[in-house]
N, C-alpha and C positions, 0 to 999 in steps of 0.2 A: 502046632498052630491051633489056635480056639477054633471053635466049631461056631461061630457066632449065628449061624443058620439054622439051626438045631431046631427042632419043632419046640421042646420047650425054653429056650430063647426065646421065639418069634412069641412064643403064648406070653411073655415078660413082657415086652416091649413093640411087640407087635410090628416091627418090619420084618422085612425077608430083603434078598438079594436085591430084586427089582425094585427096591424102595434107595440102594443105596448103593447100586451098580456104576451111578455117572455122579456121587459126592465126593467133596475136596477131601482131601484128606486133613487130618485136627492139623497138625502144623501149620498148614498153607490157612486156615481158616484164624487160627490163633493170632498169626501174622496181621491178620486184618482189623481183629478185636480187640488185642491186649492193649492197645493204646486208649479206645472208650472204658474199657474193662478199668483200666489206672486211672484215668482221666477224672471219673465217674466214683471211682472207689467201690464200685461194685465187688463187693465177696462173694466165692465161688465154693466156700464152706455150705 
């Protein structure tokens, strides 16, 4: 399993745990968006 907590991770992107402790997870979030996402023709390139 990735180390996504790593000190130099966090120095990448700047969260830690507590930033992302109580986030949806991508699927349940994708669920929500991929219809604006199409809708919109928004590219994710």
């Amino acid at each position: 399993m990735p180390n996504y907590y790593a000190w130099f991770c966090q120095e990448v992107h700047g969260l830690g745990y507590c930033d992302t402790d109580d986030a949806d997870f991508f699927p349940d979030v994708w669920t929500k968006l991929k219809e604006k996402v199409h809708r919109n023709r928004v590219s994710l390139l």
